[in-house]
C-alpha positions in Angstrom: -29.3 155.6 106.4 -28.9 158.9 108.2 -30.5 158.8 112.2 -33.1 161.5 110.9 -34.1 159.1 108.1 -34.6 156.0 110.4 -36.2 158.0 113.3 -38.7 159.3 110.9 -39.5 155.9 109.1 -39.6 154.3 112.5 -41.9 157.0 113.4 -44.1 155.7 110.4 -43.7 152.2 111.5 -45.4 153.2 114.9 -47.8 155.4 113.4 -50.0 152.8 111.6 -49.6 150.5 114.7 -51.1 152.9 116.3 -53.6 153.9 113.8 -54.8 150.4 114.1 -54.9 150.9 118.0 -56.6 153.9 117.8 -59.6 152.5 115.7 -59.6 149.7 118.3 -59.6 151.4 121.3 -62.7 153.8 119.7 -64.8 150.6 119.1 -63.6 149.3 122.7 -64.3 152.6 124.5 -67.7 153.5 122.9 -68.9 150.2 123.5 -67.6 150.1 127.2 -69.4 153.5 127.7 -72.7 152.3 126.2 -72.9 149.3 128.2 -70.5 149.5 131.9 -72.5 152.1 134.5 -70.1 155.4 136.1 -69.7 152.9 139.1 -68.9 149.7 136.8 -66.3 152.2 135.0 -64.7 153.6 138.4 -63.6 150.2 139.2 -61.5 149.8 136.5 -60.3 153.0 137.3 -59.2 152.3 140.8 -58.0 148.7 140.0 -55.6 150.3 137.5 -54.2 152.5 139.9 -52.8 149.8 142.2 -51.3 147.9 139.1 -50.0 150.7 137.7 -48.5 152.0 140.8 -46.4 148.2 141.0 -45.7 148.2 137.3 -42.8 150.7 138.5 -41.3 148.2 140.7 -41.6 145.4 138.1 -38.7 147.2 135.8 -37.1 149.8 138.2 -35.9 151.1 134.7 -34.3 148.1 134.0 -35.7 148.1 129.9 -34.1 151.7 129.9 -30.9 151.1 131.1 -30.6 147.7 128.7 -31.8 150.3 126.2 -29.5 152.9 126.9 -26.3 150.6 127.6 -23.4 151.7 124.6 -22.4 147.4 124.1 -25.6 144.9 125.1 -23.7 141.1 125.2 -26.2 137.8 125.4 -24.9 137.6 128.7 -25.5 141.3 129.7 -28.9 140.9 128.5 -30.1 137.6 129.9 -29.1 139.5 132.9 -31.5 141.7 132.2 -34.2 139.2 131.7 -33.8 138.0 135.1 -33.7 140.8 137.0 -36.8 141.7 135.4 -38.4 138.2 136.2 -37.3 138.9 139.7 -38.8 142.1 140.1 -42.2 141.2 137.8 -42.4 138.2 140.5 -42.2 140.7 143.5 -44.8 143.1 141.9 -47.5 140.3 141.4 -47.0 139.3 144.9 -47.2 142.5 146.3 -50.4 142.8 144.4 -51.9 140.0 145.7 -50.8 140.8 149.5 -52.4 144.5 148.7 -55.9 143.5 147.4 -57.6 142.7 150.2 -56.8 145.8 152.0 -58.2 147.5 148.8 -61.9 147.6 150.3 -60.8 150.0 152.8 -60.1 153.1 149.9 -62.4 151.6 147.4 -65.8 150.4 148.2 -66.7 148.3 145.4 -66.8 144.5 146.5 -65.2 143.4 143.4 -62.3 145.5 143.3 -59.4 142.9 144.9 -60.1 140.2 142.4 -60.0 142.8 139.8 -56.5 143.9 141.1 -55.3 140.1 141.5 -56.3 139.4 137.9 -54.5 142.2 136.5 -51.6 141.4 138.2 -50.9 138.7 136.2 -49.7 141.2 133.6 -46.2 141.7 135.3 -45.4 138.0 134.7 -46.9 137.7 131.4 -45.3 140.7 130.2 -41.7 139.2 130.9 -42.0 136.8 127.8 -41.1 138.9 124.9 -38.6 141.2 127.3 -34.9 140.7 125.6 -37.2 140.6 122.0 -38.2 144.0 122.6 -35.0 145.4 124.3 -33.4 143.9 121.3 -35.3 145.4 118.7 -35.7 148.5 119.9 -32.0 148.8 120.5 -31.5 147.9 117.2 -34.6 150.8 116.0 -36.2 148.1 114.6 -39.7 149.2 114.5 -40.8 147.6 111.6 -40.8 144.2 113.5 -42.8 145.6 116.1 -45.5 146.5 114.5 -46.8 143.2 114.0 -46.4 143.0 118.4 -48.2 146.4 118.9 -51.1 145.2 115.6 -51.9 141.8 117.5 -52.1 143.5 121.1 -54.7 146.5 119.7 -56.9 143.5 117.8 -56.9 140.7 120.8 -57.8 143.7 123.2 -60.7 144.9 121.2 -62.1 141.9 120.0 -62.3 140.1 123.8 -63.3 143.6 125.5 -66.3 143.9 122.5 -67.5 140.2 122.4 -67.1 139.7 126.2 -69.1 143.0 127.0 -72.1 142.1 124.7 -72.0 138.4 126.3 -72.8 140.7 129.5 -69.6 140.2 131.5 -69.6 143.9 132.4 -66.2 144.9 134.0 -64.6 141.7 133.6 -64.5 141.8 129.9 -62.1 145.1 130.1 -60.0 142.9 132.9 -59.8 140.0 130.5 -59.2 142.6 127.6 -56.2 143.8 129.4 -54.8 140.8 130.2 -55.0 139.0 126.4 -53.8 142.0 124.9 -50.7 142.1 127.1 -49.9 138.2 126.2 -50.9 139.0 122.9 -48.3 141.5 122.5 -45.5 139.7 124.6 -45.8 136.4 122.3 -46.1 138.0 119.1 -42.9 140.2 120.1 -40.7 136.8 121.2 -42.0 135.4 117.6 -40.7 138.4 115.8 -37.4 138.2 117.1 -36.6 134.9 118.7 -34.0 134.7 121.4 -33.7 131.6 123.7 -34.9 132.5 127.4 -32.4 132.1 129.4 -31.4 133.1 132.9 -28.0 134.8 134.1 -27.4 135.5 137.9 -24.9 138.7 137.7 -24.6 140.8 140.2 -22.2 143.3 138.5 -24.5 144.2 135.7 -27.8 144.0 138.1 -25.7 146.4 140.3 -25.0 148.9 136.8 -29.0 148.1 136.0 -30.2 149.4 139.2 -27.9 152.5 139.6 -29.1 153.7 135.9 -32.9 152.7 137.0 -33.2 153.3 140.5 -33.5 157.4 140.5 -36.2 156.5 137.3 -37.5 154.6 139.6 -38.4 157.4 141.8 -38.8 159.4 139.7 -41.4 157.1 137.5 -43.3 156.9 141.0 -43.6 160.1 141.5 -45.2 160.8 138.0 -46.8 158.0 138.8 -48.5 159.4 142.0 -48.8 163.0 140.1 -50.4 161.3 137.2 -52.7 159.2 139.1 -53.4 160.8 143.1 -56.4 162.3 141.4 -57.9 159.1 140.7 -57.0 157.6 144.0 -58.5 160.2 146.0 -61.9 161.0 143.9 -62.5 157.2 144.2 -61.7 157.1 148.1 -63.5 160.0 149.0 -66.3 161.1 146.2 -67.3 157.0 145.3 -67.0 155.1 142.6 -69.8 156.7 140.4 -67.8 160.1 140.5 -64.9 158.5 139.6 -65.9 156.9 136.7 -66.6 160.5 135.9 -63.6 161.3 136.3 -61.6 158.6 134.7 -63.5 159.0 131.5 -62.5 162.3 131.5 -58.6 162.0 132.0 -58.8 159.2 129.6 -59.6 161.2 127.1 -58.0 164.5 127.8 -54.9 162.8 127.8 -55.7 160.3 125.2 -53.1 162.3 122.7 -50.8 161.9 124.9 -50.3 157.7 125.4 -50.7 158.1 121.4 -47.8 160.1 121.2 -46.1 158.8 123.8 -46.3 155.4 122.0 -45.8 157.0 118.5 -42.9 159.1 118.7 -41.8 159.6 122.4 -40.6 155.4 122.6 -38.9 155.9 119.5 -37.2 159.2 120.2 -35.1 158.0 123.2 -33.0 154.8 121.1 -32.5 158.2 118.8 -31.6 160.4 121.8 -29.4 157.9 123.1 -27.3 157.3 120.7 -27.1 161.6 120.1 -26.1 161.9 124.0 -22.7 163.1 123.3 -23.8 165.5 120.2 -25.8 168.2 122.1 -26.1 170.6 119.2 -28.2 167.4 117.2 -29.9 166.9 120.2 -31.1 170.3 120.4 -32.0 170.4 116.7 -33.6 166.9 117.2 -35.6 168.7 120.4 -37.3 172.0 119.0 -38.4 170.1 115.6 -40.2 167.3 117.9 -41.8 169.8 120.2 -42.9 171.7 117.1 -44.8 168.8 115.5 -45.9 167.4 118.5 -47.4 170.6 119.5 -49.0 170.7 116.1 -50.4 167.1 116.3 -51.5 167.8 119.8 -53.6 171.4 119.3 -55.6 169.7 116.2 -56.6 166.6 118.4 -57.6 168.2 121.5 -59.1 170.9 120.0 -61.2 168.9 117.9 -62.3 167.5 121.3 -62.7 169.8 123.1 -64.8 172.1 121.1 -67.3 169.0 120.5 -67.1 167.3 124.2 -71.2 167.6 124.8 -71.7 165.6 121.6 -68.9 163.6 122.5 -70.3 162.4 125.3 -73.6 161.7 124.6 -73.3 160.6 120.9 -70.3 158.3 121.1 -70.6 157.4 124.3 -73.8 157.9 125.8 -75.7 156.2 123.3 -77.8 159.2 122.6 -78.2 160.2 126.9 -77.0 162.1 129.2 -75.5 159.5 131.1 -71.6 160.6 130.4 -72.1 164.8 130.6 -71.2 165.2 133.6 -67.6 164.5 133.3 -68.1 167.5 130.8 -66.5 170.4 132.3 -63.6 168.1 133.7 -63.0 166.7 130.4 -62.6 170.1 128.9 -59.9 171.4 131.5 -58.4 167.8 130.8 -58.0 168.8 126.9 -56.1 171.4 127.3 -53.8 169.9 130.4 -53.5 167.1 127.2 -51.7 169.6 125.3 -49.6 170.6 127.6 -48.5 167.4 128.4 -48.0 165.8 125.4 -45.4 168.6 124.9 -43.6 168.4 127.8 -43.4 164.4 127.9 -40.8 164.4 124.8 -38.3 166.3 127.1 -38.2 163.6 129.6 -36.3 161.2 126.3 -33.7 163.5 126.5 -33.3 163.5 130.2 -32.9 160.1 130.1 -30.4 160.5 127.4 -28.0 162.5 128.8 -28.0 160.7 131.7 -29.3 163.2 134.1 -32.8 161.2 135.8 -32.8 163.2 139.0 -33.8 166.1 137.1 -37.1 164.1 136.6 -37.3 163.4 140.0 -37.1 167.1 140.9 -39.6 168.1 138.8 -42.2 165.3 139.9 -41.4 165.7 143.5 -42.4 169.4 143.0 -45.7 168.2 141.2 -46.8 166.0 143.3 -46.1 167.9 146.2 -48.6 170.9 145.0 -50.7 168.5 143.3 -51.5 166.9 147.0 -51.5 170.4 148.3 -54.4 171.9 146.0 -56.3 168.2 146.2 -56.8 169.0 149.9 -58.5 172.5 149.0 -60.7 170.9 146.2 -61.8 167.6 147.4 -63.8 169.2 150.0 -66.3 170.6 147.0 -66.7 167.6 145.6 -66.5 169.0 142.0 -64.3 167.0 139.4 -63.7 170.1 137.7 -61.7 171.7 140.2 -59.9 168.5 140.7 -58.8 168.6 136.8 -57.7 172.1 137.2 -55.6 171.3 140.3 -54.0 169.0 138.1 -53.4 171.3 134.8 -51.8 173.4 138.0 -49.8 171.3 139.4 -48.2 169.4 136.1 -47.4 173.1 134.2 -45.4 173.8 137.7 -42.8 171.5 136.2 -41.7 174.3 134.2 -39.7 175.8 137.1 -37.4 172.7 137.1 -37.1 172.0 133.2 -36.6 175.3 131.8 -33.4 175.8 133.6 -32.4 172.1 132.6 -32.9 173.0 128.6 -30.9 176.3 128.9 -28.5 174.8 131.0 -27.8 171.4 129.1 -29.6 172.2 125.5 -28.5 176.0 125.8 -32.6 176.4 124.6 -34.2 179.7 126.4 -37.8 180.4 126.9 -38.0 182.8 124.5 -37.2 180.0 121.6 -39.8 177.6 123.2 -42.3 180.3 123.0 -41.4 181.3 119.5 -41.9 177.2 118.6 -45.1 176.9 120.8 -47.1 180.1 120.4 -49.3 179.5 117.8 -50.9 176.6 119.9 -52.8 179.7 122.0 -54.5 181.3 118.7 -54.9 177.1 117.2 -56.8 176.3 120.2 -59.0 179.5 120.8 -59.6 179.9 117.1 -61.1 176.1 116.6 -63.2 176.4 119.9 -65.0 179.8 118.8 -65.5 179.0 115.2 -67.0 175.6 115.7 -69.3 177.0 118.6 -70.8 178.7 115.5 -71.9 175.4 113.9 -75.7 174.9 114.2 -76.7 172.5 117.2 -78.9 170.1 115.2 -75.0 169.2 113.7 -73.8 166.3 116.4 -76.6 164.1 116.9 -75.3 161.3 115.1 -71.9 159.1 114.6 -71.8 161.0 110.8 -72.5 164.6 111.7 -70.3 164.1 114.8 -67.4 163.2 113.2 -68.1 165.9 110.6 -67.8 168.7 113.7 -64.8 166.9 114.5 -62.8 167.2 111.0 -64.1 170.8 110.5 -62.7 172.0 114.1 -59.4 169.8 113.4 -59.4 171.8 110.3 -60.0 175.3 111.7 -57.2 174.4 114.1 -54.8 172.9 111.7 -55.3 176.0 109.2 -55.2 178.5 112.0 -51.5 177.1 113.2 -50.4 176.9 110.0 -51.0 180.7 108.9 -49.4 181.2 112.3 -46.0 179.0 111.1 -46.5 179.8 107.6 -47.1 175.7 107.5 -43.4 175.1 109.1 -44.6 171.7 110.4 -46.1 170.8 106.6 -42.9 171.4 104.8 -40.7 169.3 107.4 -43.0 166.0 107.3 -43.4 166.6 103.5 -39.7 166.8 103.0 -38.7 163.5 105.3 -41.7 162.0 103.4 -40.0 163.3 99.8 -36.7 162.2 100.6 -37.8 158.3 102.1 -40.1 158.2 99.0 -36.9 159.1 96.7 -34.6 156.5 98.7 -37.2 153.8 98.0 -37.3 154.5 94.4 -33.5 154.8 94.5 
């Protein structure tokens, strides 16, 4: 089977696990919404900050460079495993020296035992490790749907049945928690490999110089993904950062799905294209192209219906949600943006060249902190989303000259592929702002605005690309139908 024909059915393969997550997580968030306050919803927020920020230092890249490594051994990977309980042990410590001190930023009295909670994650998530390093090594996708199917259900079912038994914030917490040792079981029992610990300093050593600069670099996107949250919740409260963390979630919601969807399984396929970089530049443009695409019908749909969004889905028919309006708006379009960029960072990886990311995030976060200081004084989230949509397409200045330079891709091709996102986006915000306003009151007429501006969007690009992005799924789809037959 060609790489094209496996990247593309693995694609598949992630796709309906993430279907299935993506029905989940729209039960789990509109029930969350209806039922947790702004201030209940902020602490989440901020506890996932702290956990996040440590999950870095729990794999210092360590997956990737197992991942990337040409020959994997049982030794070489049980290596591996260790090193990655070692560092999962030092995070969940670190967490819970941290969460007392968390009171200080945060001024919700629940937030450290939220925070030592989650950090039971980093050890939990250690069980199905060299499972999942060995099937996606392998591109094995197809067993991990079942891992991806069982974290999605567990997640939703204890978030829904633990929120309606009135456990408030705790039920997410718990949520979290089952899903991740739902996922880490159900991976070891796809692919069963006997734990076993190996104590070798020569690989740990090769490990940490392929993950270290990921490291800081993964920190610093990190900080530029995530210093928005930090600060709205230390200095504008809790309630305005539930605001606010509504928002991002959703603006960027495309973005984890794609991430998930295509990004993971694009650098195995990257990797083992790091010495071919004409495929690799093919393989690049066609992914930004339908990414793009997928992106611009999503967001759009969003963002042309975010009033009925929020107090339909989740505002339960109030007005409880609208003010993260305007922020979540911004935050649709910064969802674009990022959702293309993100698939560049697979190649990065590939070829070896990590400090590139950690140029370009150093520069991000460094304006990022810059503007926050300017708009944090208003105390409007809106400016705080646009400082963000700022500071994240700065970026540019450091990746364009890595595509020309490595990919020999100018900026004149990634307009020509990208382009017809501008007229997508404008086009499906203008005509469904012509819809009556009686059309959005309800879970049936909302999702009917939804499909017609996903439509307008989707038809728009397409004229645009004379359907480009149609006839390259439909011809991968024609020729893994015809190899099935065959």
């Amino acid at each position: 089977m060609s790489n094209r024909a496996r990247t593309f059915r693995n694609v598949i393969y992630s796709s309906l696990t993430k279907g299935t997550t993506l029905i989940c997580i729209a039960v789990t968030s509109s029930v969350v919404a209806r039922n947790l306050s702004p201030s209940d919803y902020g602490v989440i927020g901020f506890a996932t900050i702290i956990i996040g920020f440590l999950s870095h230092f729990s794999d210092v890249g360590v997956a990737s460079a197992a991942i990337r490594r040409p020959a994997l051994d049982q030794h070489s990977l049980r290596a591996a495993f260790t090193l990655k309980i070692i560092l999962s042990f030092g995070a969940c410590t670190a967490a819970f020296l941290i969460a007392p001190f968390a009171h200080h930023f945060f001024e919700h009295p629940q937030t450290a035992n939220v925070v030592r909670v989650l950090a039971v994650e980093f050890l939990v998530s250690t069980i199905g490790f060299m499972s999942l390093v060995t099937l996606i090594r392998e591109q094995n996708y197809r067993a991990l749907v079942i891992p991806g199917l069982a974290s999605a259900i567990v997640r939703c079912v204890l978030a829904v049945t633990l929120i309606l038994w009135g456990w408030k914030y705790w039920a997410v917490v718990c949520a979290d928690v089952g899903g991740v040792l739902a996922a880490s079981v159900a991976t070891q029992l796809a692919r069963r490999i006997t734990i076993r610990f190996r104590f070798d300093l020569t690989d740990w050593q090769e490990y940490l110089r392929f993950g270290v600069p990921l490291l800081g670099s993964g920190v610093l996107i990190f900080l530029v993904m995530n210093l928005d949250n930090f600060l709205v919740g230390s200095r504008l409260g809790s309630t305005q950062l539930g605001y606010y963390a509504l928002a991002f979630t959703w603006g960027s919601f495309i973005c984890g799905l794609l991430y998930d969807t295509v990004n993971n399984v694009l650098f195995p396929a990257f990797s083992a294209l790091q010495n071919d970089a004409a495929a690799m530049r093919r393989w690049y443009l066609k992914t930004i192209d339908l990414i793009a695409f997928v992106a611009v019908v999503a967001n759009t749909a969003l963002l042309a219906n975010t009033h009925f969004f929020l107090v339909t889905f989740l505002g339960k028919g109030t007005d409880k949600w609208v003010p993260a309006a305007m922020a979540l708006k911004i935050l649709c379009v910064y969802g674009i943006v990022r959702a293309i960029t993100e698939p560049l960072s697979n190649c990065v990886m590939a070829l070896g060249k990590t400090k590139s990311l950690l140029h370009a995030n150093a520069l991000a976060g460094g304006l990022e902190l810059l503007l926050f200081l300017v708009v944090l004084r208003t105390g409007r989230i809106e400016l705080v989303a646009g400082a963000v949509f700022v500071a994240y397409v700065s970026q540019s200045i450091i990746y364009l000259p890595f595509l020309r330079r490595n990919l020999d891709i100018g900026t004149g091709e990634i307009a020509a592929q990208l382009w017809p996102v501008i007229p997508a986006l404008a086009g499906g915000y203008i005509i469904t702002s012509l819809l009556p306003v009686s059309l959005g009151g309800t879970f049936f007429t909302l999702a009917c605005r939804g499909l017609f501006s996903a439509l307008v969007a989707a038809s728009i690009h397409g004229l645009c690309t004379r359907f480009r992005c149609f006839q390259e799924a439909g011809g991968m789809i024609s020729q893994n139908l015809a190899r099935v037959r065959a």
